[in-house]
C-alpha positions in Angstrom: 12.1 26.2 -7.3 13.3 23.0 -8.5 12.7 21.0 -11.3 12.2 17.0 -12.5 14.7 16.4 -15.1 13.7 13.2 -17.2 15.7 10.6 -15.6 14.2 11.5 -12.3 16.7 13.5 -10.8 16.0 16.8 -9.5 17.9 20.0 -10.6 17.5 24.3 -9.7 15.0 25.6 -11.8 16.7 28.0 -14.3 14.7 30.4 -16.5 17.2 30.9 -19.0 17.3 27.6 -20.1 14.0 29.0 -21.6 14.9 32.0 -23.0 17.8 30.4 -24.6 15.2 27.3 -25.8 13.1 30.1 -27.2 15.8 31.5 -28.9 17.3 29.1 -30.9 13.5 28.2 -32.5 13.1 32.3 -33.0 16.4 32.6 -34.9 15.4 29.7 -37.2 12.6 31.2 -38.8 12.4 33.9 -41.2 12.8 37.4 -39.4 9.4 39.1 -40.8 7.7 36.0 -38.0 10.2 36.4 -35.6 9.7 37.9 -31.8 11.0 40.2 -29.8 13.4 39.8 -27.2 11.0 41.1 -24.7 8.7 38.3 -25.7 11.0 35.8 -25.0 11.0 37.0 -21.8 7.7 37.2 -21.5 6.9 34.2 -21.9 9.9 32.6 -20.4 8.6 34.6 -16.9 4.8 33.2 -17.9 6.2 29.8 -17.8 8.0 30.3 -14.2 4.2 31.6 -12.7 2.9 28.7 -14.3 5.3 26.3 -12.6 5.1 28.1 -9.3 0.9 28.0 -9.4 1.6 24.3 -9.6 2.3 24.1 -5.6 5.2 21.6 -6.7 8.3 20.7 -9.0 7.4 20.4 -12.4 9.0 18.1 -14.7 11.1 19.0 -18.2 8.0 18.1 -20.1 5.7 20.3 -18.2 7.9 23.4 -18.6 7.8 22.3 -22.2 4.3 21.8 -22.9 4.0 25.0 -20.6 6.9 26.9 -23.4 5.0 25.7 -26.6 1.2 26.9 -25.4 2.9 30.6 -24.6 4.4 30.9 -27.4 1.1 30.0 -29.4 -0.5 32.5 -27.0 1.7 35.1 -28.3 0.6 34.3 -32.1 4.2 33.1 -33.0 3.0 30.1 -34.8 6.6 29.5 -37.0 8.5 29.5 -34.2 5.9 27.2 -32.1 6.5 24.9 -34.9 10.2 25.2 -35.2 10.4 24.7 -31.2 7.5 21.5 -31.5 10.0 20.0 -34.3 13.2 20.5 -32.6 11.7 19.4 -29.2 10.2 16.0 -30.9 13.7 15.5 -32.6 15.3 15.2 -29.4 12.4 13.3 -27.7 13.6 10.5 -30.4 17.1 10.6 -29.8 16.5 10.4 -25.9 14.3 7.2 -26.3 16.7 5.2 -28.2 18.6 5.3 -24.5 16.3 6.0 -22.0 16.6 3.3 -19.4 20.4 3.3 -19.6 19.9 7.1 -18.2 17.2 5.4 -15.8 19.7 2.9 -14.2 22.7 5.7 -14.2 20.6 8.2 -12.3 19.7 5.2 -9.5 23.2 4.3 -9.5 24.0 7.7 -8.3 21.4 8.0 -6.2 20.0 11.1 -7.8 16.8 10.3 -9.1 14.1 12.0 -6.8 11.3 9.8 -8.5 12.9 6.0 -7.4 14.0 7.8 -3.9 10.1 8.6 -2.9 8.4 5.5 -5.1 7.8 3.4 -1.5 7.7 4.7 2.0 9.7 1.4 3.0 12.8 1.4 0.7 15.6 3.0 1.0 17.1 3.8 -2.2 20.6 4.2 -1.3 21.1 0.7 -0.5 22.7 -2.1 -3.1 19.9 -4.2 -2.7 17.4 -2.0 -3.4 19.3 -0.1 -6.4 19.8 -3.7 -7.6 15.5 -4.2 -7.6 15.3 -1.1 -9.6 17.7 -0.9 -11.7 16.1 -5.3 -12.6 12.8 -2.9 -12.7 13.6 -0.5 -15.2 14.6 -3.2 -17.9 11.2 -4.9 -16.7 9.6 -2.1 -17.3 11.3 -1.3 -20.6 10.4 -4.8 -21.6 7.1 -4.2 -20.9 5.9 -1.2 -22.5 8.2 -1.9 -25.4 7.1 -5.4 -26.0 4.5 -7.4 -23.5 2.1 -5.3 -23.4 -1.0 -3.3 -26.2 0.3 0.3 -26.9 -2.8 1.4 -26.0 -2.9 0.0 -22.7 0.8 1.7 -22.2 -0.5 5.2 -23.6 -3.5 5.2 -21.2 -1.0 4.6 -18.7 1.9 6.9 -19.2 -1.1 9.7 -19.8 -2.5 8.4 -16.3 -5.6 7.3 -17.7 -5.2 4.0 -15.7 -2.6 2.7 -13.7 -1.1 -0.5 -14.4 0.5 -1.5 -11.3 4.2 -2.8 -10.7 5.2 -3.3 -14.3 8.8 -3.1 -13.0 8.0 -6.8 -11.8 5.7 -7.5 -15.2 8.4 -9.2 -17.4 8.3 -12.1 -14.6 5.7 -14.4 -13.8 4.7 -13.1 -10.3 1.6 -11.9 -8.6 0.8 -9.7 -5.8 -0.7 -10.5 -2.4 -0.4 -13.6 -0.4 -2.7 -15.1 2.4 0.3 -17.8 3.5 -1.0 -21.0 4.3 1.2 -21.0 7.5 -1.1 -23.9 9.2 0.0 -26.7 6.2 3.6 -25.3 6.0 4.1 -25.8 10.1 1.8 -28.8 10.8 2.8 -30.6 7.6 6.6 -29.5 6.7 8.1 -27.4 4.1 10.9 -26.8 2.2 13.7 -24.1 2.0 16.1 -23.6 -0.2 16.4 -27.4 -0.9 16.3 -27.9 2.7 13.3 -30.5 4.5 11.9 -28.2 7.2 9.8 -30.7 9.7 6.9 -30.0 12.1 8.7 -28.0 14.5 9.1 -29.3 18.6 8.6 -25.8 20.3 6.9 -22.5 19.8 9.8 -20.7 19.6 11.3 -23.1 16.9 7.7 -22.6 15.0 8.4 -18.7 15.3 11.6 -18.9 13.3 10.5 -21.1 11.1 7.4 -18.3 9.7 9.7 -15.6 9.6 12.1 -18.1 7.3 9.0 -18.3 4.9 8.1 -15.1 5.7 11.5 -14.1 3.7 10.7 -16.6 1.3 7.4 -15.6 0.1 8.4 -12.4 0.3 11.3 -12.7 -2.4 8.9 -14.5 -4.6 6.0 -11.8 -5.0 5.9 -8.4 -5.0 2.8 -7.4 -2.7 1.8 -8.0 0.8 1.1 -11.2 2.4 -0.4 -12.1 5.8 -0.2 -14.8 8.9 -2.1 -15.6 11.3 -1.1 -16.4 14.6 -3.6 -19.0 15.2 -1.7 -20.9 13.3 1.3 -20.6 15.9 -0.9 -21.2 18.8 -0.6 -24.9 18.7 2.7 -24.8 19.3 2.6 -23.3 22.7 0.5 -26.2 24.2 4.0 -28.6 22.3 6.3 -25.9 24.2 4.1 -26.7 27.4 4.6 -30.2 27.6 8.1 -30.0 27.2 9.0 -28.3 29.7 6.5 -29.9 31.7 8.5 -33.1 30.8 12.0 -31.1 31.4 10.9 -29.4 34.5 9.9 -32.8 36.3 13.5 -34.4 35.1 14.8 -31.6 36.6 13.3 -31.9 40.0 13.7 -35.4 39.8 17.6 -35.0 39.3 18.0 -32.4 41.8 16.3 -34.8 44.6 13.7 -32.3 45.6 9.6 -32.6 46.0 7.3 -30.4 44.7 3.7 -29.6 44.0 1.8 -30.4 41.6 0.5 -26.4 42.0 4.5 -25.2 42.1 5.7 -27.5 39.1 2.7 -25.8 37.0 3.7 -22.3 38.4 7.2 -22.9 37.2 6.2 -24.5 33.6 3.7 -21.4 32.6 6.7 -18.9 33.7 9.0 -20.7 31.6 6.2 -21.1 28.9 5.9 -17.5 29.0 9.4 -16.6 28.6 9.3 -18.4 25.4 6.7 -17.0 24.2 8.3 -13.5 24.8 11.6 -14.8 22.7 9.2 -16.2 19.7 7.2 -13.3 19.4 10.7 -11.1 19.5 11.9 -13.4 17.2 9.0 -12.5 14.8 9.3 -8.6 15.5 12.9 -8.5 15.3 13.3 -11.0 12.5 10.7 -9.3 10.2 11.9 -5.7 10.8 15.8 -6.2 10.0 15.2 -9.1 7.0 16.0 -7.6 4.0 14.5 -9.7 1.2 15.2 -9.6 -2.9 13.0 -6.4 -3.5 15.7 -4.5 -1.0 12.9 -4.4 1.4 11.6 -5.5 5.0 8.9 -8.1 4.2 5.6 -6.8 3.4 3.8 -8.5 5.9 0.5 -8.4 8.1 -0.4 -10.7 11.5 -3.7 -11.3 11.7 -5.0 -11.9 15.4 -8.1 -13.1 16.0 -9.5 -15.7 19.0 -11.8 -16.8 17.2 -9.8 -19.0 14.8 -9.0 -20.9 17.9 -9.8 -25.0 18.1 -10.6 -24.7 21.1 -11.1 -23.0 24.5 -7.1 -24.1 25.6 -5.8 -23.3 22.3 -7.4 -19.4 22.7 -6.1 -19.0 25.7 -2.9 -20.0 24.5 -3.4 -18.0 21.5 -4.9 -15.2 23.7 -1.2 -15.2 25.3 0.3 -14.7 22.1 -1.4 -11.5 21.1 -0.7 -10.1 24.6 3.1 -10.4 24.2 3.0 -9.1 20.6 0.9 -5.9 21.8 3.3 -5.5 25.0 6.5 -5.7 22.5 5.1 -3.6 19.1 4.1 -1.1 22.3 7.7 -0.8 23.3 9.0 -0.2 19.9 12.3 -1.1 18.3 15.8 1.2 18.9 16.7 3.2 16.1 20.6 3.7 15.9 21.0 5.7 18.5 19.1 3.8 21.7 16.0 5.5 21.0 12.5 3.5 20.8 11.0 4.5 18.0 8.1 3.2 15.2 8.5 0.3 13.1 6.9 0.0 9.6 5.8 -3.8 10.0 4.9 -5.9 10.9 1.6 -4.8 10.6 -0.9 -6.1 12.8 -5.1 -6.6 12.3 -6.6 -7.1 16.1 -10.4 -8.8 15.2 -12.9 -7.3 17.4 -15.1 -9.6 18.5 -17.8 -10.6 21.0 -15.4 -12.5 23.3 -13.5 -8.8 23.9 -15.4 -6.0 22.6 -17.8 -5.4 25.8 -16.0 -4.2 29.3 -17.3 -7.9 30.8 -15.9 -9.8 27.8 -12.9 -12.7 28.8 -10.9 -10.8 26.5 -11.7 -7.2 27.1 -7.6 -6.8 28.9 -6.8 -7.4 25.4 -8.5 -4.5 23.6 -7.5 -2.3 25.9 -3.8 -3.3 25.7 -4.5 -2.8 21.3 -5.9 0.7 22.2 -2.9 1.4 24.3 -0.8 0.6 21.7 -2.6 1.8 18.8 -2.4 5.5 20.5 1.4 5.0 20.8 2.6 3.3 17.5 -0.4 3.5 15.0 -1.1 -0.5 15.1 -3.1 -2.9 15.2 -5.5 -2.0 13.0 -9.1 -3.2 13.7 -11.2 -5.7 11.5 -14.9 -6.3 12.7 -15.9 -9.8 13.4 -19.4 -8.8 13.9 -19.5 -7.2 10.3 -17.4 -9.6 8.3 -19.8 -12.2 9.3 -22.5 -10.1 7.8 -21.1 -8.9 4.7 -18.6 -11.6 3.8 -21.2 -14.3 2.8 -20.2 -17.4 0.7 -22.3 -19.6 -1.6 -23.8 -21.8 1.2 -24.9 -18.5 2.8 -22.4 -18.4 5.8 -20.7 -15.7 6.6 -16.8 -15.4 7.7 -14.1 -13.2 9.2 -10.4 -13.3 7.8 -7.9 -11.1 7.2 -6.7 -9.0 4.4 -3.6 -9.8 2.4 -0.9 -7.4 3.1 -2.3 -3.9 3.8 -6.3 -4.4 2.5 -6.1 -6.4 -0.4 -9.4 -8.9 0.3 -10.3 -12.6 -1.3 -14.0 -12.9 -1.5 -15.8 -15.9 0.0 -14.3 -19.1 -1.5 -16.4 -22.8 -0.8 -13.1 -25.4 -2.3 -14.4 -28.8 -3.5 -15.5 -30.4 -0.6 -17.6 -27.3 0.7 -15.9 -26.2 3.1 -14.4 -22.2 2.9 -11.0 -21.6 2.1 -9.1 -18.7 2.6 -5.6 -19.5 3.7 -3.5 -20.6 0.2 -5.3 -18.0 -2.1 -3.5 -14.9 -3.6 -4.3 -12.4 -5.7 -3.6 -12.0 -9.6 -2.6 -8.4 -9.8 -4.3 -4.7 -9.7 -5.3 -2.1 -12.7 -6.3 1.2 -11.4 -8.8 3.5 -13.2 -9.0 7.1 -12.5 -12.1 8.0 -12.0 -11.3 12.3 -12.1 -10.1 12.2 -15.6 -13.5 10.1 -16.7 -15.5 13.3 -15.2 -13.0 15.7 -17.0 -13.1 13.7 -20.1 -17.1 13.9 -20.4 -17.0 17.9 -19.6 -19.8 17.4 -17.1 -21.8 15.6 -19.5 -24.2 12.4 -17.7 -24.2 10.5 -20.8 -20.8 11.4 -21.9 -19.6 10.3 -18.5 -20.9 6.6 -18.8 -20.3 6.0 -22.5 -16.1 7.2 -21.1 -16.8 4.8 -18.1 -17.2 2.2 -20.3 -14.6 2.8 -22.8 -12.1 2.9 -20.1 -13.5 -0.3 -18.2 -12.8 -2.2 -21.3 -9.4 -0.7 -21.4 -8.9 -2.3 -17.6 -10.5 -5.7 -18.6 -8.2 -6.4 -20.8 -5.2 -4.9 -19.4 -6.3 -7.2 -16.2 -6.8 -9.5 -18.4 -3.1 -9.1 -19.9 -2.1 -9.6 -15.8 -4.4 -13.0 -16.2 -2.5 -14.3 -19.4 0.9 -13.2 -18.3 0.4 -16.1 -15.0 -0.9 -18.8 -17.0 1.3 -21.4 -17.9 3.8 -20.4 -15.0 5.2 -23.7 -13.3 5.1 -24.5 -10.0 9.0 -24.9 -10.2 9.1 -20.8 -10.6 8.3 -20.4 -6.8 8.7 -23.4 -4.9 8.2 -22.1 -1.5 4.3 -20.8 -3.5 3.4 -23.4 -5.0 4.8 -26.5 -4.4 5.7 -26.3 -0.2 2.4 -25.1 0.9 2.4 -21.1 1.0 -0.3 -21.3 -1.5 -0.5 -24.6 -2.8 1.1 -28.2 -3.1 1.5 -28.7 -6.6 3.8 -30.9 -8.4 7.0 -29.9 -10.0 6.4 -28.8 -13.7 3.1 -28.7 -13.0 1.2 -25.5 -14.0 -0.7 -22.7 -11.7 -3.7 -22.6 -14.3 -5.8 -24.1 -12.1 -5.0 -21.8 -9.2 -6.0 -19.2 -11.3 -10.2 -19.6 -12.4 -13.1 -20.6 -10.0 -12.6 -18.0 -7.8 -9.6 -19.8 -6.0 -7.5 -16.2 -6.7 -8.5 -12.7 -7.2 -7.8 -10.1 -9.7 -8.8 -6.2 -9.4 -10.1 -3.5 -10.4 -8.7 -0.6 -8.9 -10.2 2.6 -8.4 -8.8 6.3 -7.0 -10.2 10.0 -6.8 -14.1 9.2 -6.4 -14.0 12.2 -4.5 -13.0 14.3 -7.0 -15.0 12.4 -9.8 -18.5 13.7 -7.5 -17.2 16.7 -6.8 -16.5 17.7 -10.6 -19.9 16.2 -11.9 -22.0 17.1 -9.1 -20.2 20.4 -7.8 -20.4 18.6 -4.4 -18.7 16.6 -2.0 -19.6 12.8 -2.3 -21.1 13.3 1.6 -23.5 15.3 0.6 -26.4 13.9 0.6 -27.4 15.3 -3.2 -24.2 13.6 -4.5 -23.8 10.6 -2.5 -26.7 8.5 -5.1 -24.3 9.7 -7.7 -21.2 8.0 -6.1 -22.8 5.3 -5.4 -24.1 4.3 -8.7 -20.1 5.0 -9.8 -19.4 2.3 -7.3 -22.0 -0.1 -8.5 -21.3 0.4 -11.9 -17.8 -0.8 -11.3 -19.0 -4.3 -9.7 -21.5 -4.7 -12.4 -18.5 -4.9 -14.6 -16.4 -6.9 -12.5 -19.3 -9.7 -12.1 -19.7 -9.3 -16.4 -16.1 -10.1 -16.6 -16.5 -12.7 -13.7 -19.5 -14.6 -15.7 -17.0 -14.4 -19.3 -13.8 -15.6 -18.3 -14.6 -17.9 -14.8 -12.3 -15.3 -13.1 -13.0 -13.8 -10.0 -12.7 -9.8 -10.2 -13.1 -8.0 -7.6 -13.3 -4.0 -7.1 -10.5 -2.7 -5.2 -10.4 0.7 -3.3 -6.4 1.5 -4.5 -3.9 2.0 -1.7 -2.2 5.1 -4.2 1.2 5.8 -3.1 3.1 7.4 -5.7 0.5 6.9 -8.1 -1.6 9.5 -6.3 1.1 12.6 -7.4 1.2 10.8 -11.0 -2.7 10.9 -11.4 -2.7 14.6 -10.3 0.0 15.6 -12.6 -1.6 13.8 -15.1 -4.9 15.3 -14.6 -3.2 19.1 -14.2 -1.6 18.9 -17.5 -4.9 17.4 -19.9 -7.2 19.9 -18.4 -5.4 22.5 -16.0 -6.0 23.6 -12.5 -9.7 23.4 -11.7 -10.6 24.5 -8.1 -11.7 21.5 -5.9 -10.8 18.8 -8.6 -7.0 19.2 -9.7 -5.6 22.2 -7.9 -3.7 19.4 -5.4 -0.9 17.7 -5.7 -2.6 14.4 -5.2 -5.7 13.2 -6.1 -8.3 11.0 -2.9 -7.7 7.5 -2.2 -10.7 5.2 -3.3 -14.0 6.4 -1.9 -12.1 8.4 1.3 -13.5 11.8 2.2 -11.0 14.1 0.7 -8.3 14.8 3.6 -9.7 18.4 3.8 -13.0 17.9 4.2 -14.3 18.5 8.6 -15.7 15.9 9.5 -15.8 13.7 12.8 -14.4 10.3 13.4 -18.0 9.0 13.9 -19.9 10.6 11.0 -16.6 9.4 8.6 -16.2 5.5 9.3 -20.5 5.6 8.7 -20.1 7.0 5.9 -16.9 5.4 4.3 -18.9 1.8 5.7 -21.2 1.9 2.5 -18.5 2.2 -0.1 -15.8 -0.2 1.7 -19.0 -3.1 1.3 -19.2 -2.1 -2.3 -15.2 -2.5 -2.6 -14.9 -6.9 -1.5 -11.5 -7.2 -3.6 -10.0 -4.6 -0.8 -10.5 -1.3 0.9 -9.6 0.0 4.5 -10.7 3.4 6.0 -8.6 5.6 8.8 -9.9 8.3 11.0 -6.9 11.2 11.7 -6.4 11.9 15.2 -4.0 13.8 17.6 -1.9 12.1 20.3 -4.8 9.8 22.7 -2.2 8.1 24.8 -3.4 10.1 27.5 -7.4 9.4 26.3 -7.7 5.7 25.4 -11.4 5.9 26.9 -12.0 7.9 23.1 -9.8 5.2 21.6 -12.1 2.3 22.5 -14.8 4.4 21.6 -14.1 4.6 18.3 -13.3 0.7 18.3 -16.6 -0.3 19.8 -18.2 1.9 16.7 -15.4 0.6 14.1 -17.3 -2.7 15.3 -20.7 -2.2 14.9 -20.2 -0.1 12.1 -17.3 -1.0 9.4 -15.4 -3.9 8.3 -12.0 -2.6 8.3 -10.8 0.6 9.8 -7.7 2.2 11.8 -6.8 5.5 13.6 -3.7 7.3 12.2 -1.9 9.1 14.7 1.6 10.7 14.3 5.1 8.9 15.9 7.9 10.5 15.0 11.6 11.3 17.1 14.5 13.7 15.8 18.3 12.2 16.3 19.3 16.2 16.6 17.7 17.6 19.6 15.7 14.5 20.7 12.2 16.1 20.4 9.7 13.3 20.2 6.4 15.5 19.1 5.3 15.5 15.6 7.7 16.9 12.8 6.1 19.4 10.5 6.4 19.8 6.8 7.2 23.4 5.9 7.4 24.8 2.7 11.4 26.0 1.4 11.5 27.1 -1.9 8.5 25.8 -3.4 9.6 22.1 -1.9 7.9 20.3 1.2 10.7 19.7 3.4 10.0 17.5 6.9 11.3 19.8 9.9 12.3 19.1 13.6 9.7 22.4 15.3 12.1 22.2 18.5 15.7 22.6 16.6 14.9 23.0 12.5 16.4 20.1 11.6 15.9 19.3 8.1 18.0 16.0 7.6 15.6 13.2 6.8 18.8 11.0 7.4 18.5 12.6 11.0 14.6 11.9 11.7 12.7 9.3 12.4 9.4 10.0 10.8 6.6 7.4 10.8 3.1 8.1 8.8 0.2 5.5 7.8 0.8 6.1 4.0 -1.8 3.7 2.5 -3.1 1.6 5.0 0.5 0.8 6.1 3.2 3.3 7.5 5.8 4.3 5.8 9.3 5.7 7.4 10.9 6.4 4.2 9.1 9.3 3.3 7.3 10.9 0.7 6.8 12.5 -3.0 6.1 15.9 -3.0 2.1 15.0 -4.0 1.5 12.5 -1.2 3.6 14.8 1.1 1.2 17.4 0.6 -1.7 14.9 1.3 -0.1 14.4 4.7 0.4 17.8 5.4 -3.3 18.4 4.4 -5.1 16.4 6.5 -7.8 17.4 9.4 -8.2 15.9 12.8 -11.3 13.9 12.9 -11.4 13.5 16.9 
């Protein structure tokens, strides 16, 4: 068994540290109170069943907590004091120097915690030890200085989560939907350096991964593009080499057709296509930006934000070559096409390809295709966006998310007229909705009068998120807000206005509504005797976000949390205020959002109906998956479960499993076996156990992750039931 030492790093779990612990507290008191030796041992080998019940490492302060209860158990209240006093001595000798120990342990690579915080960085790398180590004094800042104690207590006891406070100490926000259309039609600038309207679509293609990169070193979150915004650009490739094909027959001396000349343009057009879109693929997957990771980003395709009928076809011919090449794959080192993290791509299904006779239906069967093989696109529901996403002249609209599921709501700007490209989102607060339920003991009433107490904790911890942004000049993030990502504001102009009227979001998160129904209700939140229950949770949670709305003239807007780390954090947090209760906190993890808990059987259909209701009741963000096995050889179930994901939900994806070990070259899916008490990843063909020596690719949170896990959200994986 191993155990979480408190600068992260992990270390063999040794009971006589214990006894000795013990010990040194017995031998302090007088001996009429003193124990027995056998005691000591006692209770030392009560605390090792304790940590081995867990189903994961504990940390040093579990084991502690764990030490000072058996002790009291035994009736040895002098020396439970004597340990409490020692152990809170050395607790303030520790804090006087605990980042320094942080930022040593990342250093030498050793701190388990930092190594499984994101799926997508590696932690071995300078670049990324460099954002952590600038993270740990942000953080230190943060909880020492910018922010209420109270808001930090409720979030080191997991009460609520207040996201990225490694970035807090900055003035920066989260998610991005980049205004690619102003930046390319109207020029940017880079580094100091006049980008114009670009001559070609494959110039137009290097230019979006450039700001790509940009953006992406200036926020922390996601942030999408859409490639309607590059479409335009293949009709200025087209007449070029219309113009540079005829010069060329003309200086060759030769005649012909009007029919062979366009033949010859449209091969050549195609061809660049092919290099832009690589050019996006490639350039996105090997940047490395400021945060010592590959840009966070998401392309959004979807015909209908076409201009016209050429422009979709154009556009049309986009989206095939970026299915055809995220279908291939990228080469790991050693020559072998494997699954790459991002970009992530959002196909729109809509009328014009949804139905076998549709124009477009070639191009929904290529996304199934490749969904089976490499777990993207994603699907977004025209038909349901336009029903659901309503703004205030009653029209309804499709877009895409920013990053992995982080949604603006409707927006009408100035002139009437909807805007969604430009906007961004303010930053996230997470309550946890288990430790409400546990908090009330069961009780209705208790539960609501909690449920408010912590919703005012999360308004103004959001609103701390608010306060921290204004006042921020535009000269903080050029490429944001002065060169057209998100706006075009004047240097030393302020982003105040950017941030009221609904221009830009801010959330309330949300996590383990599962586990919230199930404790109150003794029931899963699909059953149809809980389900009211949940839902009045959910609606509860807008009603406040449209109170705080109407106050302060900002838009919140209720989020269905993408936890990644924060999902072992919650459980541990839960496990140690009110032990292992069966069904609630006897996991390592606790549910994402609304989901049905990853246990629960339950088919694809009956789950994305279900999950429909409570990802419309979640507009600042939510996404829903249905688990299934290998369909490359059964795309006719694939599309099934599209044409459903389209009359049914907004935003949904299929997780399958893509994964390729560099030992024996088995390509099936590696398993996660239990050693020691630890969840280890492990080639089933030739027992490899070298993550270094795997390729492992899993949808972690509505994007995959290849750099694995914690133990909590490794279990999770390892937990979850086919649902086709």
């Amino acid at each position: 068994m191993k155990i979480i030492k408190r600068n992260g790093s992990e270390a063999e779990f040794n009971i006589n540290k214990i006894i000795v612990a013990i010990g040194k507290a017995n031998s302090s008191v007088d001996e009429g109170v003193r124990i027995t030796d056998m005691q000591i041992r006692r209770i030392a080998e009560s605390v090792v069943l304790s940590c081995e019940q867990l189903g994961r490492s504990p940390s040093v302060e579990e084991v502690q907590d764990m030490v000072e209860h058996q002790i009291m158990a035994h009736g040895a209240f002098e020396v439970a004091k004597n340990y409490i006093t020692y152990r809170y001595t050395r607790n303030l000798i520790r804090q006087s120097n605990t980042t320094d120990d942080k930022i040593l342990s990342l250093i030498e690579c050793n701190n388990e915690e930092a190594k499984q915080e994101n799926s997508n960085k590696n932690p071995v790398i300078n670049s990324t030890q460099r954002d952590y180590m600038a993270g740990e004094v942000s953080r230190d800042i943060t909880n020492r200085i910018l922010l209420p104690e109270d808001i930090v207590k409720a979030h080191n006891e997991g009460i609520i989560h207040f996201h990225d406070s490694d970035y807090y100490a900055q003035h920066m926000h989260t998610c991005d939907l980049v205004n690619l259309e102003d930046m390319l039609q109207n020029g940017t600038v880079i580094t100091g350096t006049l980008i114009e309207r670009p001559h070609s679509f494959s110039t137009a293609c290097n230019i979006a991964t450039q700001i790509i990169a940009q953006v992406a070193s200036n926020q922390y979150g996601g942030q999408s593009i859409s490639l309607a915004h590059l479409a335009p650009f293949v009709q200025v490739s087209r007449e070029k080499i219309n113009r540079d094909v005829r010069n060329e027959v003309k200086d060759i001396g030769i005649s012909l057709s009007e029919e062979d000349i366009s033949h010859l343009v449209e091969r050549r057009l195609r061809e660049e296509v092919r290099r832009g879109v690589q050019t996006i693929q490639y350039q996105v997957v090997t940047l490395l930006t400021t945060n010592g990771q590959a840009p966070f980003v998401t392309v959004f395709m979807y015909l209908g934000e076409a201009e016209n009928e050429q422009e979709k076809k154009d556009l049309a011919l986009i989206i095939e070559e970026m299915l055809r090449q995220r279908y291939e794959g990228v080469k790991n080192e050693k020559g072998v096409w494997i699954t790459p993290a991002f970009p992530k791509l959002i196909y729109v299904l809509e009328e014009d390809n949804i139905h076998e006779d549709s124009e477009y239906w070639y191009l929904t069967k290529l996304a199934a295709k490749c969904t089976a093989k490499r777990m993207v696109p994603d699907y977004i529901s025209e038909k349901k966006m336009l029903e659901l996403k309503i703004d205030k002249n009653g029209e309804g609209h499709c877009y895409t998310c920013m990053g992995c599921r982080s949604f603006l709501t409707p927006y009408v700007d100035e002139n009437g007229k909807p805007k969604y490209y430009g906007r961004f989102n303010q930053g996230v607060v997470t309550i946890n909705l288990p430790d409400i339920a546990l908090s009330s003991g069961g009780n209705k009433e208790q539960f609501w009068k909690i449920f408010d107490e912590r919703l005012e904790l999360c308004h103004r911890a959001l609103m701390c998120r608010h306060n921290r942004l204004k006042g921020t000049l535009s000269d903080a993030a050029p490429i944001l807000w002065q060169y057209g990502a998100c706006a075009r504001l004047a240097k030393g102009e302020t982003i105040d206005k950017l941030l009221y009227g609904g221009y830009s979001t801010i959330s309330l998160g949300y996590a383990g509504l599962y586990e919230c129904v199930k404790y109150m209700t003794g029931k899963s939140h699909t059953d149809p005797e809980a389900t009211p229950f949940a839902l009045d949770v959910m609606n509860y949670m807008n009603a406040a976000c449209r109170k705080w709305k109407a106050e302060h003239n900002i838009d919140f807007s209720l989020y269905g949390t993408p936890l990644e780390s924060t999902t072992y954090k919650f459980a541990k947090c839960l496990q140690k205020r009110f032990g292992i209760i069966p069904g609630v906190t006897d996991k390592s993890y606790i549910t994402n959002s609304y989901h049905v808990h990853v246990t629960e059987e339950i088919n694809a259909f009956d789950k994305l109906a279900f999950e429909a209701q409570f990802q419309h009741l979640s507009p600042g963000g939510a996404i829903s998956y249905v688990e299934v096995p290998n369909m490359q050889n059964n795309l006719e179930a694939v599309l099934e479960v599209m044409k459903f994901i389209y009359d049914h939900i907004i935003y949904a994806e299929l997780n399958t499993k893509s994964d390729y070990c560099q030992v024996c070259g088995f390509d099936g899916e590696i398993e996660i076996r239990e050693v020691d008490g630890k969840l280890v990843w492990t080639c089933p063909q030739c027992g490899n156990q070298d993550q270094d020596k795997m390729n492992v690719a899993r949808r972690t949170c509505g994007y995959i992750g290849t750099q694995y896990w914690n133990q909590g959200r490794t279990q999770e994986i390892k937990d979850r039931v086919l649902h086709l």
